[in-house]
C-alpha positions as CSV (number, residue, x, y, z in Angstrom):
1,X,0.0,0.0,0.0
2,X,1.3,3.4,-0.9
3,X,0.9,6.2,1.0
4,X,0.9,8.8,-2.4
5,X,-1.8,8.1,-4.8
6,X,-1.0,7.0,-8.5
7,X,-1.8,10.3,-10.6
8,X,-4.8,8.3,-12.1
9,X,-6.5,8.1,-8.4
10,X,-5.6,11.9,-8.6
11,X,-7.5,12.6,-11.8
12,X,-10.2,10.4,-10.8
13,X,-10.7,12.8,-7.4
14,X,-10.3,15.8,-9.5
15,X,-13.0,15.0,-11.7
16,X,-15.4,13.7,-9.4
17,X,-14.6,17.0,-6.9
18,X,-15.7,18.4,-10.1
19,X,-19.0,17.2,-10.9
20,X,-20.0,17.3,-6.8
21,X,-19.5,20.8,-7.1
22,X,-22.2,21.4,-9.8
23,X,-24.3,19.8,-6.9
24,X,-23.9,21.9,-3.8
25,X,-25.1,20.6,-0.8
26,X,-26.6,24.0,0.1
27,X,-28.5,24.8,-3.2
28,X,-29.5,20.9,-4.5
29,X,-28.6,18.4,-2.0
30,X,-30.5,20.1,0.8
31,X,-33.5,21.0,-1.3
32,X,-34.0,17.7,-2.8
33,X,-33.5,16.5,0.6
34,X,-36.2,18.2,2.3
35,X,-38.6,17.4,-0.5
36,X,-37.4,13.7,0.1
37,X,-36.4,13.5,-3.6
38,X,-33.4,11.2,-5.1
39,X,-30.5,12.3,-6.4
40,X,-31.5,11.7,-9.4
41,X,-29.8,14.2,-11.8
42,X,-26.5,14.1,-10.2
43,X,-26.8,10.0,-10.1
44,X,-27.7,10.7,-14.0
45,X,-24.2,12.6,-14.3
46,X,-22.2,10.4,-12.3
47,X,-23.4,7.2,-14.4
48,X,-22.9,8.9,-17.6
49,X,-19.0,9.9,-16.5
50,X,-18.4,6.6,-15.8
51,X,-17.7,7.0,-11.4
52,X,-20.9,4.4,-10.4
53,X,-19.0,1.7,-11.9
54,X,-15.3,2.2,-11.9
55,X,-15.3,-1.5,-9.7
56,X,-17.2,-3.5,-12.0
57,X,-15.2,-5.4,-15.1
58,X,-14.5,-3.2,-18.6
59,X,-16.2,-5.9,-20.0
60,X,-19.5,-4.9,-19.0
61,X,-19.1,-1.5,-19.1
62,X,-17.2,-0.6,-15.7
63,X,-14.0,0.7,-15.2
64,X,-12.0,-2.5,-14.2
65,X,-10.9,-1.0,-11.0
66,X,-11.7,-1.8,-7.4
67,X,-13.3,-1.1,-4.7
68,X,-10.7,1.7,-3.9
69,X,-11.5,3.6,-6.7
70,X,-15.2,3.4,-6.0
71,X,-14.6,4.2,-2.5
72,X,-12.9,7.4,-3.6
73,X,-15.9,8.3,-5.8
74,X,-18.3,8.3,-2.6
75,X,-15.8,10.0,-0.7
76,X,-15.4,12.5,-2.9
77,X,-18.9,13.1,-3.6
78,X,-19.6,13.2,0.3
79,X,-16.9,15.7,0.8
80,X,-18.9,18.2,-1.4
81,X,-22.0,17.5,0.7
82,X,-23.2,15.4,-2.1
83,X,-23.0,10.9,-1.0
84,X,-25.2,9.2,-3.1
85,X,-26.5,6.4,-0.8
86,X,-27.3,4.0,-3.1
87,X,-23.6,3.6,-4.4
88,X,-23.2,1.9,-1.5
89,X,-26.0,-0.8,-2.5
90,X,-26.0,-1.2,-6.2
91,X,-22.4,-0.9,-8.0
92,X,-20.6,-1.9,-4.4
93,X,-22.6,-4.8,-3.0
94,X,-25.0,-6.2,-5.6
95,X,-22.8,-5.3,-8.0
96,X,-19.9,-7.4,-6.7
97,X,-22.0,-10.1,-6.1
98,X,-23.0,-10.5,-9.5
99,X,-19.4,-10.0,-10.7
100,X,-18.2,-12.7,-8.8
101,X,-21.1,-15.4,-8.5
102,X,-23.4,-14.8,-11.1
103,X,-24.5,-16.5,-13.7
104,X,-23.2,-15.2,-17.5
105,X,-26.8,-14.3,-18.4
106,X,-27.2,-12.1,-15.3
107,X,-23.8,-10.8,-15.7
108,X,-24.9,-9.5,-19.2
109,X,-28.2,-8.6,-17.9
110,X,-27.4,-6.3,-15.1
111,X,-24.0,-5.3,-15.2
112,X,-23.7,-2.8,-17.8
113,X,-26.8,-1.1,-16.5
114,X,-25.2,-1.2,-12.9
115,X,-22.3,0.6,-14.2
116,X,-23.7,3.7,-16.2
117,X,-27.1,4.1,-13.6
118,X,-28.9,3.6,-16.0
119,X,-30.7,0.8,-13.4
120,X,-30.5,0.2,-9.6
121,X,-30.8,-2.9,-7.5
122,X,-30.8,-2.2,-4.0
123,X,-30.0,-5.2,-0.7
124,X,-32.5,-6.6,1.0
125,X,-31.3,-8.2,4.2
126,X,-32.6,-7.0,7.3
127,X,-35.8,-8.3,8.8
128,X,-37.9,-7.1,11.9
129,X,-36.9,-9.8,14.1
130,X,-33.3,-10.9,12.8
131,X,-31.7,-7.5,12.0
132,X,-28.8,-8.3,9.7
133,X,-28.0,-11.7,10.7
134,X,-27.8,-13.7,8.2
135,X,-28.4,-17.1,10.5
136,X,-31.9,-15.7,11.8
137,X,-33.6,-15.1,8.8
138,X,-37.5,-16.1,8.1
139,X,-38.0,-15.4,4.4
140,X,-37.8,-18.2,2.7
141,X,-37.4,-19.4,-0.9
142,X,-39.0,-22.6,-1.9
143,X,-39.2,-24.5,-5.1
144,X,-42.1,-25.4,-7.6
145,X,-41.2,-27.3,-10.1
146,X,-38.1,-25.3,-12.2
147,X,-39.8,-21.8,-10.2
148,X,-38.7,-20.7,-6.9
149,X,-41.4,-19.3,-4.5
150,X,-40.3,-16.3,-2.1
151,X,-42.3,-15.2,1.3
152,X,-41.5,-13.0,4.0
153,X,-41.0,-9.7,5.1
154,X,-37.4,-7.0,5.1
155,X,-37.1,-3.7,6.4
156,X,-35.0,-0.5,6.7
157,X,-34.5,-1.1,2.8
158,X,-32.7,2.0,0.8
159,X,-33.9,2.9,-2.6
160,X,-36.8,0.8,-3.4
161,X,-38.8,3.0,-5.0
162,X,-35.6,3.9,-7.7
163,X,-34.8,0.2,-8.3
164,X,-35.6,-2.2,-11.1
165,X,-34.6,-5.5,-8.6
166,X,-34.1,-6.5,-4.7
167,X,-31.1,-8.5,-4.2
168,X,-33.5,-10.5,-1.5
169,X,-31.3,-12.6,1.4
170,X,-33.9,-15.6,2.0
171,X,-33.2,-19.3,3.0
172,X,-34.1,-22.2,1.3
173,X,-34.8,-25.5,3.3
174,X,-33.2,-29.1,3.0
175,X,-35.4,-31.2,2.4
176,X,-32.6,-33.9,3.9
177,X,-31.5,-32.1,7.0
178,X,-34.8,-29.7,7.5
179,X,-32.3,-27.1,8.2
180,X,-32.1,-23.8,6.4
181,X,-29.7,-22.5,4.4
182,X,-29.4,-18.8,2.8
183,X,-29.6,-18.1,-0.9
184,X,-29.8,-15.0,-3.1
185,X,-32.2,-13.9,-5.2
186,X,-32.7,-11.2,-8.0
187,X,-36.5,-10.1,-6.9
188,X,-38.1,-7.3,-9.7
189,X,-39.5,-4.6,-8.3
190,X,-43.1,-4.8,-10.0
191,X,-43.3,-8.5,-9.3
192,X,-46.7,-9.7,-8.7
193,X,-47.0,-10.5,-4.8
194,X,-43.8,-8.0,-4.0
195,X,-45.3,-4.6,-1.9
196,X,-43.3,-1.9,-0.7
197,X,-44.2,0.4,2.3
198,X,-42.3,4.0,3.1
199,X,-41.9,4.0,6.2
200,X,-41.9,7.2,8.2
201,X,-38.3,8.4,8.7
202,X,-37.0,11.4,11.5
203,X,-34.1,12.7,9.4
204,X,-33.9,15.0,6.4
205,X,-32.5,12.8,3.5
206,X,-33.2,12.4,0.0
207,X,-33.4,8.8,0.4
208,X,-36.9,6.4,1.3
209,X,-36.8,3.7,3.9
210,X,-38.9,0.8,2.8
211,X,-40.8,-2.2,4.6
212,X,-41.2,-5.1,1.9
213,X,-43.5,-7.7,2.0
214,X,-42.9,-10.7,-0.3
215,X,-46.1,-13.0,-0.5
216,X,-46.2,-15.8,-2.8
217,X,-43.8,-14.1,-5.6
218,X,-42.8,-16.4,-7.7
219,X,-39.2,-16.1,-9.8
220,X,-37.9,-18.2,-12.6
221,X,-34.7,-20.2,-11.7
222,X,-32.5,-18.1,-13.2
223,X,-33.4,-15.4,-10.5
224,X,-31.4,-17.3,-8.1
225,X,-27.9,-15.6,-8.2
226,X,-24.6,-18.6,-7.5
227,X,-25.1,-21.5,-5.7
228,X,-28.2,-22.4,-3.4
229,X,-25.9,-24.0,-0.9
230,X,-23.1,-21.2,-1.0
231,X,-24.7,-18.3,-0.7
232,X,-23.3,-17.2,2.8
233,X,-20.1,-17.0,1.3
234,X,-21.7,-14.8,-1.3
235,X,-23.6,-12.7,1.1
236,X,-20.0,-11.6,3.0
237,X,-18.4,-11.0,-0.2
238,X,-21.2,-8.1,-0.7
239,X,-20.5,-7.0,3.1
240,X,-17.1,-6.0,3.2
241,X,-17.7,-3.6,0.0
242,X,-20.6,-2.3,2.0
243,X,-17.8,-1.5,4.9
244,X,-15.8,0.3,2.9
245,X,-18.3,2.3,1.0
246,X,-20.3,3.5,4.2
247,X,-16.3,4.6,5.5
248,X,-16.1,6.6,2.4
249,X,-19.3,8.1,3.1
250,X,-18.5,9.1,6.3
251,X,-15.1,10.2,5.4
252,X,-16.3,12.9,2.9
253,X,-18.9,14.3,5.7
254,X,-16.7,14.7,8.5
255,X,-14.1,16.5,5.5
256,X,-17.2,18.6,4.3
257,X,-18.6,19.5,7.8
258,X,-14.2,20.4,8.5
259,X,-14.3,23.0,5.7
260,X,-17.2,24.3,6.9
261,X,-15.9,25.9,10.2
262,X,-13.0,26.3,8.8
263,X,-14.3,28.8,6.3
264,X,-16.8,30.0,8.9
265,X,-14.2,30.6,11.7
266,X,-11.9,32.5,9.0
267,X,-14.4,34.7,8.3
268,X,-16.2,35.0,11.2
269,X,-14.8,38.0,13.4
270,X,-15.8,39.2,17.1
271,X,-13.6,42.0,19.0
272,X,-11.9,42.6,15.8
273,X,-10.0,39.2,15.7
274,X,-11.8,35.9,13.3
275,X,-12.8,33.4,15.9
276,X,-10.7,31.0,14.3
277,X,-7.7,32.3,16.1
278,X,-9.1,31.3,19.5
279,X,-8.1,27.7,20.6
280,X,-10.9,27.2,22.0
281,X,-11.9,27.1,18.4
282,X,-9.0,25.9,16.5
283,X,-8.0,22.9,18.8
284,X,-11.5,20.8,18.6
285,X,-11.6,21.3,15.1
286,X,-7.6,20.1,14.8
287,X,-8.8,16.9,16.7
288,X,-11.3,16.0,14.4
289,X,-9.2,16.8,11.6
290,X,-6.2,14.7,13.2
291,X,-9.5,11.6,13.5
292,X,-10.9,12.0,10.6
293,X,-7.4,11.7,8.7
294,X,-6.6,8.2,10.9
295,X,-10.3,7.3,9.5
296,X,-9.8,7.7,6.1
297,X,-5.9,5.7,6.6
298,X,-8.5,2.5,7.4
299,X,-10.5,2.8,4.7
300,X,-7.8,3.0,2.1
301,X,-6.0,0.0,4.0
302,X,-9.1,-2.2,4.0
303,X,-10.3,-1.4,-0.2
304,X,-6.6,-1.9,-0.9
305,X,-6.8,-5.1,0.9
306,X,-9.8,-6.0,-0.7
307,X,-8.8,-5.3,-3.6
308,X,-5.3,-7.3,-3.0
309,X,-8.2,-10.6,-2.5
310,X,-7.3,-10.5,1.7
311,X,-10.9,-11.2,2.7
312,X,-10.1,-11.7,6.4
313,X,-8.0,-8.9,6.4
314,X,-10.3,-6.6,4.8
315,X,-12.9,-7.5,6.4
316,X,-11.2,-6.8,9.9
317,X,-9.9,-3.4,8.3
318,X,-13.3,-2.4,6.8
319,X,-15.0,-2.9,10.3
320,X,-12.6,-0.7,12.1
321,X,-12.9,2.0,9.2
322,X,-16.5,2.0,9.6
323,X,-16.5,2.3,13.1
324,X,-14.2,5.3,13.0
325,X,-15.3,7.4,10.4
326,X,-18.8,7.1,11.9
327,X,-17.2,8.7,15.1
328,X,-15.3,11.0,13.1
329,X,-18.5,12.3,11.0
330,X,-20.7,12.7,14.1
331,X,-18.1,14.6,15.9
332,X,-16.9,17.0,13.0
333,X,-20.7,17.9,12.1
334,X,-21.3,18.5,15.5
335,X,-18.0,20.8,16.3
336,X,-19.0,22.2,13.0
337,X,-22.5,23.2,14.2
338,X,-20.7,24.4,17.4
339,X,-18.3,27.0,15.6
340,X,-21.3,28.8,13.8
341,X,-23.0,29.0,17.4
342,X,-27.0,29.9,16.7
343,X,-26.1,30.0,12.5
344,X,-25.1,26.1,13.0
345,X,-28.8,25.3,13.8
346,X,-29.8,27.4,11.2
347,X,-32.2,26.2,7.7
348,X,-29.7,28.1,5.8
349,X,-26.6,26.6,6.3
350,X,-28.4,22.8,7.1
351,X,-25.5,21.3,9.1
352,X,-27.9,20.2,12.1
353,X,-30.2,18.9,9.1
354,X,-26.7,16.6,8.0
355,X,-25.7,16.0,11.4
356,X,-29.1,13.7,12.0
357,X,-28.3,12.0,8.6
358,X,-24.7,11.4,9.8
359,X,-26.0,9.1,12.8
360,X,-27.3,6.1,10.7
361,X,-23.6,6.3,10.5
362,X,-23.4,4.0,14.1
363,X,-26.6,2.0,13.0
364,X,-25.8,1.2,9.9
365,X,-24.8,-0.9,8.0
366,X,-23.7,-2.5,11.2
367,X,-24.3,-1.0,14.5
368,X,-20.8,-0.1,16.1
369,X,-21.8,-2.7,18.9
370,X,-21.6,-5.4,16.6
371,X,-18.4,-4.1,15.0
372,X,-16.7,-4.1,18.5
373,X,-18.2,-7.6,18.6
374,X,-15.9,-8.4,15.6
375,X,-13.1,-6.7,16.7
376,X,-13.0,-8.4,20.3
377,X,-13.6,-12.0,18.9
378,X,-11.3,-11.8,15.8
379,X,-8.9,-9.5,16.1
380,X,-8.7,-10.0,20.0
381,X,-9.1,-13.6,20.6
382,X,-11.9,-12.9,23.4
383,X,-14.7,-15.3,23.6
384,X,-17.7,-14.7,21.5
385,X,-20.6,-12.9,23.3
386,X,-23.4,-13.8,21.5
């Protein structure tokens, strides 16, 4: 791993600082935010430069590079006020998932549409009473002659309403054993017996939550993405991507709510000296630069791992880097808020309006609890605890 980026990776950020800042937080993010719209021009934009699939293979249309390039797209995109969420879901985990398990039909199918945006397919894993694990899961998948037939029930699902296809996490039983096993299914979105439910949200983002109900829906075999009696192996190959991507999101906040009070505090002047000067001022905002830096150090260790083929590795990298940019975020959008005093809280400038968005950053896509979970049993040694 080198610490100086390749003058491609340089470009790359260049451009995409670019294009974010045609879409300023302030003037389109916020707006579309508080109408709870999508993204949907600057999504358009980004897919048609080529950045939503710089992971995926050149064969299909992507830009044969890895997950550390796509990590740096969100990053930089986040750092202008501008994350699109659902990179997170479609070209990072569903689309690696098809890249490496899928079948060539559904490689051709959905790839190429992955990588310009010119479709979505979102992740459907967690369930009311199972969160996200994987072993507790109730929908199940079963089969009908050469059809498979899907029931049960996700929530807290990103995107719905802007996808084509559900990557669904269900189980499918063993007829030997009686025991369940997961599998992976490509679920359209205007599949007969497939309803999808907003549900009512607290924070300002430009984003739907949705509950899905799957009665009865019944998909062709070819739906069924890899192996029946594999597919936990192909769900964790989605979830270290995931990692990484949601540390790049947080990464670019905690930059963008930095230069923020840093351009506030310049500027901002009482008894005839800016406020900036004061350390009660400069030193918080040093700290979270210092954590934020040491944040972003993780995620680039665990996509170049990643990308290297280190799955245990990454994976333990992509945990920690998750766990500290969410920290970092939170605590630079709220020193942020505290350097513009009463104008922090402020419509105008909408930082208290990013600083509720920036908590999912703890709760999802894992909470931190479960990521100090991993980090005690595997990079520890400690007993498991659950």
């Amino acid at each position: 791993m080198s610490f100086i980026e390749s003058d491609e990776r340089k470009q790359l950020r260049a451009a995409v600082a670019a294009l974010a800042a045609k879409y300023t937080y302030r003037d389109y993010v916020l707006p579309k935010a508080r109408k709870n719209e999508p993204l949907t021009e600057l999504w358009d934009e980004a897919g048609e430069l080529g950045f939503l699939g710089v992971n995926l293979p050149e064969e299909y249309g992507g830009g044969g590079a890895g997950m550390y390039e796509l990590s740096l797209v969100l990053e930089e995109l986040s750092a202008q006020g501008a994350g699109l969420l659902l990179m997170v879901v479609s070209p990072a985990i569903c689309g690696t998932i098809i890249t490496k398990f899928g079948t060539d039909e559904q490689k051709r199918e959905w790839l190429p549409k992955l990588a310009d945006g010119s479709a979505k397919m979102v992740f459907g894993i967690t369930e009311p009473d199972a969160g996200s694990n994987s072993h507790q899961i109730t929908t199940t998948a079963r089969r009908d002659g050469d059809d498979w037939i899907l029931n049960g029930r996700k929530i807290f699902i990103s995107g719905v309403d802007q996808a084509e296809a559900v990557l669904i996490v269900s189980r499918t039983e063993d007829h030997k054993t009686g025991k369940l096993k997961p599998a992976l299914f490509i679920v359209p979105t205007d599949a007969p017996g497939f309803t999808k439910v907003a549900q009512e949200m607290d924070i300002i983002e430009p984003d739907h939550q949705y509950s899905l109900f799957l009665d009865d829906v019944r998909l062709p075999s070819t739906a069924l993405v890899g192996k029946e009696d594999a597919a936990l192996m192909q769900l964790f190959a989605g979830l270290n991507p995931e990692r990484i991507m949601g540390a790049a999101m947080a990464v670019g906040l905690a930059r963008y709510a930095i230069d923020r009070a840093v351009e506030y505090a310049k500027e901002r002047t009482v008894w005839k000296t800016p406020i900036g000067a004061h350390q009660g001022i400069s030193h918080p905002l040093a700290q979270v630069k210092v954590e934020t830096e040491l944040a972003k150090l993780m995620m680039q260790k665990a996509a170049t791992l990643y990308d290297a083929g280190d799955e245990m590795g990454a994976a333990e990298a992509a945990n920690m880097a998750k766990y500290a940019a969410a920290e970092a975020s939170i605590k630079a959008l709220d020193q942020a808020i505290q350097t513009h005093g009463g104008a922090g809280l402020t419509a105008d400038y909408g930082l208290a309006a990013m600083l509720s968005a920036s908590r999912i950053g703890r709760i999802a896509p894992v909470s931190r609890e479960m990521v100090l979970n991993f980090v005690a049993q595997f990079s520890l040694g400690l007993p498991k605890s659950y």
